[in-house]
C-alpha positions as CSV (number, residue, x, y, z in Angstrom):
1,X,17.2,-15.4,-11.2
2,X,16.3,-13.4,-7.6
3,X,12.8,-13.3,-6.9
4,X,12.4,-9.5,-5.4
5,X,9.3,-9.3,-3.9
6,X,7.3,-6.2,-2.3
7,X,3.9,-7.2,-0.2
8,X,1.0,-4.7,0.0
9,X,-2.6,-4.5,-0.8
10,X,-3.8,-4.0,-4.6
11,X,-6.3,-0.9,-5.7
12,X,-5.9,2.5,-5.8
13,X,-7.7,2.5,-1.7
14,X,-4.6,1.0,-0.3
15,X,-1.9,2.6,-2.0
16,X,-0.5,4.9,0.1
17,X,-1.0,2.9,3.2
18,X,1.8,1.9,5.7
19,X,1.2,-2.1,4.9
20,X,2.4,-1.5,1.5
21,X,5.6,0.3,2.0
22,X,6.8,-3.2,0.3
23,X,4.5,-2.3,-3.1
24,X,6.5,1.8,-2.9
25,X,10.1,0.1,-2.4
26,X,9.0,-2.4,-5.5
27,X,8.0,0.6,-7.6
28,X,11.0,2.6,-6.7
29,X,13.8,0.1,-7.6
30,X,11.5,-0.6,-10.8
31,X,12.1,3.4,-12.0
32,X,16.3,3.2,-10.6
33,X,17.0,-0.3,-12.5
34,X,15.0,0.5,-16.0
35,X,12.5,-3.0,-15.4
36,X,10.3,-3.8,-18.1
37,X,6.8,-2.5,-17.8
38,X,4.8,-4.0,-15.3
39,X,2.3,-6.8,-16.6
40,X,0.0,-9.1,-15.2
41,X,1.3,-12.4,-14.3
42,X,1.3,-14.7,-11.4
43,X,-1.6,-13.1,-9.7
44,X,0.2,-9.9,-9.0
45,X,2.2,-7.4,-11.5
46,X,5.7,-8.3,-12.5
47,X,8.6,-6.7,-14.2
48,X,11.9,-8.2,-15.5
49,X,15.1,-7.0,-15.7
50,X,18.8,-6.9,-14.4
51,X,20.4,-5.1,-11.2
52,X,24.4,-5.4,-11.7
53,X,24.6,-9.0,-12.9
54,X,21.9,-10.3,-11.5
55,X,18.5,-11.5,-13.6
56,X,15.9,-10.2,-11.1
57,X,12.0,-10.3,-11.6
58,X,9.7,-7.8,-9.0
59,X,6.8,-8.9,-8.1
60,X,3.6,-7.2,-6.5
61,X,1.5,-9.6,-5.8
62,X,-2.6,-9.0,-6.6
63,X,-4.1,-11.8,-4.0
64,X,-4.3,-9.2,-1.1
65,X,-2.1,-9.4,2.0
66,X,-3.1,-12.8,3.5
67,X,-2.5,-14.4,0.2
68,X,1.2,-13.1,-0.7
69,X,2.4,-16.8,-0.7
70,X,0.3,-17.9,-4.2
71,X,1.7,-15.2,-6.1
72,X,5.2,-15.9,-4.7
73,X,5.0,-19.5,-4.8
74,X,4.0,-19.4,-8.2
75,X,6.3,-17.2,-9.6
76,X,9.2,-19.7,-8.1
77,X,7.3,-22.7,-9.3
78,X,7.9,-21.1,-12.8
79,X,11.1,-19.9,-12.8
80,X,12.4,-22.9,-10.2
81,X,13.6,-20.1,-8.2
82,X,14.9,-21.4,-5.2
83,X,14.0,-20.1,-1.6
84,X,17.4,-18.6,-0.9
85,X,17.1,-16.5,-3.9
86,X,13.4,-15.1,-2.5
87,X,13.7,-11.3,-0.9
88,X,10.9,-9.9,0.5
89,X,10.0,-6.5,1.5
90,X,7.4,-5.6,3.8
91,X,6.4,-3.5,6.8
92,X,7.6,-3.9,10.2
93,X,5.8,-2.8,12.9
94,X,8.6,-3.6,15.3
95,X,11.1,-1.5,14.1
96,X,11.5,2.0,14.5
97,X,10.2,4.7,11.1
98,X,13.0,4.7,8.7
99,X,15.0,1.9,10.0
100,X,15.7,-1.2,8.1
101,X,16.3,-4.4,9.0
102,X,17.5,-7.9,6.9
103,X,17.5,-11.1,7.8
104,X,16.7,-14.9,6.1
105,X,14.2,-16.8,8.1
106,X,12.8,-16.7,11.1
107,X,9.3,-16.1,13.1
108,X,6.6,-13.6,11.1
109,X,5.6,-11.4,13.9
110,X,2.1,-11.5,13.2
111,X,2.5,-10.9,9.9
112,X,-0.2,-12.4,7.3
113,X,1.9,-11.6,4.0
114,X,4.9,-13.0,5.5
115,X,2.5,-16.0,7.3
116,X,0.8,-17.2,3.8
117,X,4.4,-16.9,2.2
118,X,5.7,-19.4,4.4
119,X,3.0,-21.4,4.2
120,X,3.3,-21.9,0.4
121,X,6.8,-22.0,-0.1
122,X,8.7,-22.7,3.3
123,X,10.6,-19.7,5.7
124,X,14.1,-19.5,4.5
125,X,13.7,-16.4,2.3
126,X,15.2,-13.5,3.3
127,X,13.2,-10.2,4.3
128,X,13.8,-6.5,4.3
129,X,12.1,-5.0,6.8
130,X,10.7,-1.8,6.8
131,X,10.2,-0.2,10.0
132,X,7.1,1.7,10.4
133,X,6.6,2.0,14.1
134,X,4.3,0.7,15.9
135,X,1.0,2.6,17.4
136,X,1.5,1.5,21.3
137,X,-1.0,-0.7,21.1
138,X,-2.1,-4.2,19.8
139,X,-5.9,-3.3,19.7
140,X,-4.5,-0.1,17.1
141,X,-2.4,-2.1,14.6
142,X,-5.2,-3.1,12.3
143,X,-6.0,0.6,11.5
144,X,-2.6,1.9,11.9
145,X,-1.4,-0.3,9.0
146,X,-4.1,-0.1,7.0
147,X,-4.4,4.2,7.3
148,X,-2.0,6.1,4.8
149,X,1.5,7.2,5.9
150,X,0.5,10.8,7.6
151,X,1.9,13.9,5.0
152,X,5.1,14.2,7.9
153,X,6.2,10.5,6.9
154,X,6.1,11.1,3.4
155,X,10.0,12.0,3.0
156,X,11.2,9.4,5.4
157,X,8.9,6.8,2.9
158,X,10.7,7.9,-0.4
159,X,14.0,8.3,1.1
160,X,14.1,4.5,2.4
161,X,12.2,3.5,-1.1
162,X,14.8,5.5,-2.6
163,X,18.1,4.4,-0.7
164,X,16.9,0.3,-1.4
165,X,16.7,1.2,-4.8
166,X,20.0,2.9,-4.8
167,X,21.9,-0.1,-3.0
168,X,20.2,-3.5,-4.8
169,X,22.8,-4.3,-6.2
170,X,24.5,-5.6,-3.3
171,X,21.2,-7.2,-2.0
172,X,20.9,-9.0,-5.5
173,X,24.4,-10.1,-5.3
174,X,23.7,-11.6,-1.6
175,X,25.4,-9.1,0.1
176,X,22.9,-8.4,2.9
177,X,24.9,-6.6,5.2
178,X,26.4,-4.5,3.0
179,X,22.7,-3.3,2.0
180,X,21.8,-2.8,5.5
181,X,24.6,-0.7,6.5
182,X,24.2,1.4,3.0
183,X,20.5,2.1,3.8
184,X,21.5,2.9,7.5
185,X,24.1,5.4,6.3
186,X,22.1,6.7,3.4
187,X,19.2,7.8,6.4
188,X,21.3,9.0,8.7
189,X,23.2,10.8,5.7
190,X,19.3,12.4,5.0
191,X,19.1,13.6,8.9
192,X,16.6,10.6,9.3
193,X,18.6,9.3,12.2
194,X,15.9,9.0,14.8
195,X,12.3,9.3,13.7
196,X,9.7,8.8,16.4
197,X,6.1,7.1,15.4
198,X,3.1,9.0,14.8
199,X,1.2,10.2,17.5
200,X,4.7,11.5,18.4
201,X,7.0,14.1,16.5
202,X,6.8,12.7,12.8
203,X,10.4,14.1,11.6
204,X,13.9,13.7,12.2
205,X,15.6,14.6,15.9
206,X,17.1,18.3,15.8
């Protein structure tokens, strides 16, 4: 079984914030791959089902950011998933809007999802990261991340949410690559070649 997880806050306050990008690309690859309903279960929501072959569970955790890795860790303890088969999606401040990165491993930026995660279960999982831009400044990040995507990002948001749902197949199937380039070609196929961060121009380069 593949562990698909999204990272994001729980409650109707933080649903539409940039930190949980990871909870929108969760529900959107939920609605494409006909999961089960959601239900309560390892202190987050979970959904079962099947993407091409593959037996895949979601999972959203419920512990709040900065405790991702006991909902994670718990859901592998059950299901003896092992780390390689762990895929996380979250926000990334250092990439660009609309661009999207994957890669197994490696440092966590800063991040407190991706921190308690490796915490609890170790670092080799591999991670989808969502670029959201960041605001210029390190003092800003706190409220950037934690202030909804502005009404300009909304297309962008549902078009990457949209394009991982489209192409998880290949990510289920361990094809990371392959994903990447599909999402990259997918956005650039949506004019969402170059999109600069807020505070900027918030749409696609004429």
């Amino acid at each position: 079984m593949i562990l698909m997880a999204g990272l994001g806050n729980p409650g109707a306050k933080y649903q539409y914030n940039r930190h949980n990008i990871g909870f929108m690309a969760m529900e959107a690859i939920h609605r494409r791959h006909r999961f089960s309903p959601w239900r309560q279960r390892f202190q987050g929501l979970t959904a079962e089902g099947t993407i091409g072959p593959q037996k895949v569970l979601l999972l959203m955790p419920g512990t709040f950011m900065n405790e991702s890795g006991r909902a994670v860790g718990e859901a592998m303890r059950f299901f003896k998933i092992a780390l390689g088969d762990v895929i996380v999606f979250h926000d990334e401040l250092d990439l660009p809007p609309a661009k999207l990165r994957v890669k197994t491993g490696g440092g966590n930026a800063g991040h407190n999802g991706l921190r308690s995660i490796t915490a609890q279960c170790g670092n080799d999982y591999r991670r989808v990261r969502m670029g959201i831009g960041h605001p210029g400044d390190k003092a800003l990040v706190h409220a950037y991340v934690l202030n909804d995507f502005a009404k300009a990002e909304t297309p962008w948001v549902e078009d990457l949410c949209a394009a991982c749902a489209d192409h998880a197949e290949l990510l289920a199937s361990g094809d990371d690559p392959g994903f990447q380039n599909r999402i990259h070609l997918a956005m650039e196929g949506r004019g969402w070649g170059e999109v600069k961060r807020v505070g900027e121009k918030d749409a696609p380069k004429a």
